[in-house]
N, C-alpha and C positions, 0 to 999 in steps of 0.2 A: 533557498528557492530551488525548486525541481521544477521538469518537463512531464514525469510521469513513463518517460520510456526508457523501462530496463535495463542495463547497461550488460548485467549478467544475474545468473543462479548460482548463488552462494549457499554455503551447505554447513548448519550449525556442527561446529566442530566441540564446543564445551560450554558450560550452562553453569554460572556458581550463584548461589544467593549469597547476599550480606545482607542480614536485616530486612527491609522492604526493597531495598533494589536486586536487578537482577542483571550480571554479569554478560553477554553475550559473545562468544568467540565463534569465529565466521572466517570458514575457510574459503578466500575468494581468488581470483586470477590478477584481479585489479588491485590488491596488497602491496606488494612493491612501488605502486602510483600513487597512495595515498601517505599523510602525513598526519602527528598526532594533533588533534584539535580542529581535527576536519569532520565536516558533516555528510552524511552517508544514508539515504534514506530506504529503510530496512521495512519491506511489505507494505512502504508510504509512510513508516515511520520514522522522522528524522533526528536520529542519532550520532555522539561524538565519538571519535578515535579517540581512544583512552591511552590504547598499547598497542605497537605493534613485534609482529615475531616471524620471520618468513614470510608465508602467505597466509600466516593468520592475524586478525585484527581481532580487538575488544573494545567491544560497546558497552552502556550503563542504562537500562534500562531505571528509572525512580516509579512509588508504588503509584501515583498517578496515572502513567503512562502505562503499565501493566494493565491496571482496572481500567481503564479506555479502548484497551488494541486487543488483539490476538496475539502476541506475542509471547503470553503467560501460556499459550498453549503449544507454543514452542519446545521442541525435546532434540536430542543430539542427534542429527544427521539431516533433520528439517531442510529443506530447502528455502532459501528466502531469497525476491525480491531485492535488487539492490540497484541504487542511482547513488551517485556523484551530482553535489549541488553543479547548477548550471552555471557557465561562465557566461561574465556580462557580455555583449557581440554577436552569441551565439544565436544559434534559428530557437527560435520556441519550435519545434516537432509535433509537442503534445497541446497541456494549455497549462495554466498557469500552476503548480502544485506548489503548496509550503511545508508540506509533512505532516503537518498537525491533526493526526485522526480526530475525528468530527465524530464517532461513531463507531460498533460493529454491526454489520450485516449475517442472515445466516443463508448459504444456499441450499434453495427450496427443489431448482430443477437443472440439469446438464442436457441439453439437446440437442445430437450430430443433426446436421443441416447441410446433405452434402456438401463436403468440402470445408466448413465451415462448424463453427458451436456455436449454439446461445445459451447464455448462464442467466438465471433466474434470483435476484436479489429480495431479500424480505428482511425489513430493519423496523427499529422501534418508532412508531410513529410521535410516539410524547415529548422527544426532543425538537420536534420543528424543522426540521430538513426535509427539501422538496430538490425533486427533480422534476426535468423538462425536458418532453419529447427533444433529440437530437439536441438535446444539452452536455457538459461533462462533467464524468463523471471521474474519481478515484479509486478504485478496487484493488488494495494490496501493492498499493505503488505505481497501477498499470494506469495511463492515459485511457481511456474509454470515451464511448459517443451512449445514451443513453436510448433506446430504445424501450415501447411497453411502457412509459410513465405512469407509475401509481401512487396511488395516496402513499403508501407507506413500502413500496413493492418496482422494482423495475430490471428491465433486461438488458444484459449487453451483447451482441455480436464479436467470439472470436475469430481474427482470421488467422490461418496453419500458419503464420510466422509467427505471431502473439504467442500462439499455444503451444510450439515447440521451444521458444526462448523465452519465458518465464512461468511462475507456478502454478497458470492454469490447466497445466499438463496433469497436476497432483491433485485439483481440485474436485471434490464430490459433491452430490450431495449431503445437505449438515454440517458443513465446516464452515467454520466462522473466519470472514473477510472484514478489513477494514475498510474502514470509506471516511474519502474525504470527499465532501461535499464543492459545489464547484464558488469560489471565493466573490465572481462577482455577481452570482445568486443571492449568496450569503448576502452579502449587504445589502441589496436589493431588497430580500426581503424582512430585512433588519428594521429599514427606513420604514418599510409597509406598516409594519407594526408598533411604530412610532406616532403614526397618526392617528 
């Protein structure tokens, strides 16, 4: 279980395949903290401590989880999104996040807003995921508020902290975002479609 908010920018250090999985080495500040068979949620995706070495850690991506994420478009020196699952106690910050990419998004538009971005999301509508105005939302691990709600299509508001401590700083036009849809949506509209 995640909150959604950033801990740090960690910086692919090595990339190996074996077969359908893919190896991920991740040079972070928070290495020394963590221990092997901890979960670690990588652009929102949440993945185990395999190995660790200094301040670099190894995660396993399997071929499922590659074909779901952005991760497969991962290369050596990437920067990626990183949280530490949440301890039980703690404040939720964000809202409720479990890792599990729902989806990828592609960005459509980047737009300074004095002092401020808004990032413009377009995702595949045939899977069934909805958002809702000043609903939340998952993008790359980051807690978000949904602005712009569309059928298949919506915006988020960054503010200058968001954007200078995680990877919306690197973020363009046409690069593919995860998303995790927000959980008690999901079943909400789960049940809907039951009737």
């Amino acid at each position: 279980m995640f909150t959604g908010i950033i801990e740090e920018v960690g910086e692919v250090s090595r990339i190996e395949t074996e077969g359908g999985n893919m190896h991920f080495s991740i040079n972070a500040a928070m290495t020394p903290k963590l221990k092997i068979d901890q979960s670690v949620a990588h652009n929102g995706v949440c993945l185990t401590v395999v190995s660790i070495s200094d301040n670099e850690y190894t995660v396993t991506a399997v071929a499922e989880t590659l074909q779901k994420t952005n991760l497969k478009h991962l290369q050596k020196g990437a920067p990626v999104n990183l949280e530490r699952g949440m301890k039980l106690g703690d404040r939720l910050d964000g809202h409720i996040v479990q890792g599990h990419v729902d989806q990828t998004a592609i960005c459509k538009k980047v737009e300074e807003k004095d002092g401020s971005w808004e990032f413009t999301f377009k995702y595949d509508p045939t899977l069934q995921n909805i958002t809702i105005e000043k609903g939340s939302i998952t993008v790359n691990g980051v807690s978000l508020t949904v602005v712009n709600s569309k059928k298949n299509e919506f915006s988020v508001a960054i503010i200058p902290y968001t954007y200078r401590h995680t990877t919306f700083k690197n973020l363009t036009e046409g690069a593919t975002v995860n998303l995790e849809f927000d959980v008690i949506g999901k079943y909400v509209k789960r049940l809907q479609d039951l009737k």
